[in-house]
C-alpha positions as CSV (number, residue, x, y, z in Angstrom):
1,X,31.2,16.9,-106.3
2,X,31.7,15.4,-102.9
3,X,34.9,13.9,-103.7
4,X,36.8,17.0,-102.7
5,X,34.9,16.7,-98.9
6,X,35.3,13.0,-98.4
7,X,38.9,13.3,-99.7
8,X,40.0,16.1,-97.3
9,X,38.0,15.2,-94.7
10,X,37.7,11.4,-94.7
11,X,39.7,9.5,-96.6
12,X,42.7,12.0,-96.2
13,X,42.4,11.6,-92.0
14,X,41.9,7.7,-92.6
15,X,45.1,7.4,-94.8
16,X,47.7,9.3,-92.2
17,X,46.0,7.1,-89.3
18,X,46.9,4.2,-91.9
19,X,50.6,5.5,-92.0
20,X,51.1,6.0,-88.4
21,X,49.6,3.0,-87.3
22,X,52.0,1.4,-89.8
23,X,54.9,2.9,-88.6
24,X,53.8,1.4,-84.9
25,X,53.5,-1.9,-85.7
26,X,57.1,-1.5,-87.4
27,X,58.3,-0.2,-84.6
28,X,56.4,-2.4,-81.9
29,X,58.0,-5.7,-83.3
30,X,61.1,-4.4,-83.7
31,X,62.3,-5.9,-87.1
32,X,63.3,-2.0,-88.6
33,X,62.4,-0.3,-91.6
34,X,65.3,-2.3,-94.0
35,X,63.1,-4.7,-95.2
36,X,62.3,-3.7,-98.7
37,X,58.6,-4.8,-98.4
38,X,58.6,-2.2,-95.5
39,X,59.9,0.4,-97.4
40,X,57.9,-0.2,-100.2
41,X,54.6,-0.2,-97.8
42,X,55.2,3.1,-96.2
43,X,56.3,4.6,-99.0
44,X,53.0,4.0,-101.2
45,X,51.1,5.2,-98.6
46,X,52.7,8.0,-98.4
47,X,52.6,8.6,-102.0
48,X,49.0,8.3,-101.8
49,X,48.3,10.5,-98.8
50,X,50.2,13.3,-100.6
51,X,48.5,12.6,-104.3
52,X,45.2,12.6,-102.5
53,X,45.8,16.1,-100.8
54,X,47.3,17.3,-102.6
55,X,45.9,16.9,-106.2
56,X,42.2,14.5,-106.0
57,X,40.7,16.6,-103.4
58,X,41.5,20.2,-105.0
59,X,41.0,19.4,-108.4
60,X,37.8,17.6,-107.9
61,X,36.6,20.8,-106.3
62,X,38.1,23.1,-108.8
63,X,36.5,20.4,-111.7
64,X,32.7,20.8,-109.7
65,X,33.3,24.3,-109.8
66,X,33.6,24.6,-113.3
67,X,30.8,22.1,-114.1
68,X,29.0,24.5,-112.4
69,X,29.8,27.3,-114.5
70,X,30.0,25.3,-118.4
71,X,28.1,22.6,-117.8
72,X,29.2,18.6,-118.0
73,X,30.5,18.3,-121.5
74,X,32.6,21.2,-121.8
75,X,36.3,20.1,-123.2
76,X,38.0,21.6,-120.2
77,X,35.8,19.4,-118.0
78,X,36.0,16.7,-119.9
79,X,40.1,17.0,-120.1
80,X,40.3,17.4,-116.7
81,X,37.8,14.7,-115.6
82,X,39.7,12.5,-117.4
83,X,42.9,13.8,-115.7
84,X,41.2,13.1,-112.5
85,X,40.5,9.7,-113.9
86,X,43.9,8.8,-115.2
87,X,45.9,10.1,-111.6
88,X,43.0,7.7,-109.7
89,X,43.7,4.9,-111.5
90,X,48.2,5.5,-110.8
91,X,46.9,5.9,-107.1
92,X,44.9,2.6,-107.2
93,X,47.9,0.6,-108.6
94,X,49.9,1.9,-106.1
95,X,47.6,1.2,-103.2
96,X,47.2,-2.6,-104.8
97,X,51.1,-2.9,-104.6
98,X,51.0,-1.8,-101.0
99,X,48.5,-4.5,-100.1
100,X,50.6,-6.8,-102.4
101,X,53.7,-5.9,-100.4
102,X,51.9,-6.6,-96.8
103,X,51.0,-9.6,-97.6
104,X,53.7,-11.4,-100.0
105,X,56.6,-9.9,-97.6
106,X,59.1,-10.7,-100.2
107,X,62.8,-10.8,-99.1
């Protein structure tokens, strides 16, 4: 239930902070955006700012909503839980590239 508050209000913030200060460093040592491992890094943030806000945090409210209403092991719930679940997980990988990519710096 407080997934949908962190996310907008937290981890949502923390992520574009992420991205900018990304972009900063990029551009404060003055080797460009061509390298792939760049690209790759800014993009997977990205990704995941725009997953997060635009799918974790609603749905998680819409899913604590209708806990409310049918109760935990509903289907609905359960399908979309597990939804919620399956999207997390895509996000996750994505962020473990991005670190990947940071710190291999492949050519």
């Amino acid at each position: 239930g407080d997934a949908e508050w962190l996310g907008m209000r937290v981890f949502t913030p923390a992520s574009v902070i992420v991205l900018l200060a990304g972009i900063a460093m990029v551009l404060d040592a003055g080797i460009g955006f061509t390298p792939i491992w760049i690209l790759a890094g800014l993009g997977g943030i990205a990704f995941t700012i725009i997953v997060g806000a635009s799918f974790l945090g609603r749905e998680s409210g819409r899913l604590k909503a209708l806990i409310s209403e049918r109760g935990g092991s509903d289907p609905e719930v359960i399908r979309r839980r597990d939804r919620i679940f399956l999207v997390s997980r895509i996000d996750l990988a994505v962020l473990i590239f991005v670190v990947a990519m940071m710190v291999l710096k492949p050519a």
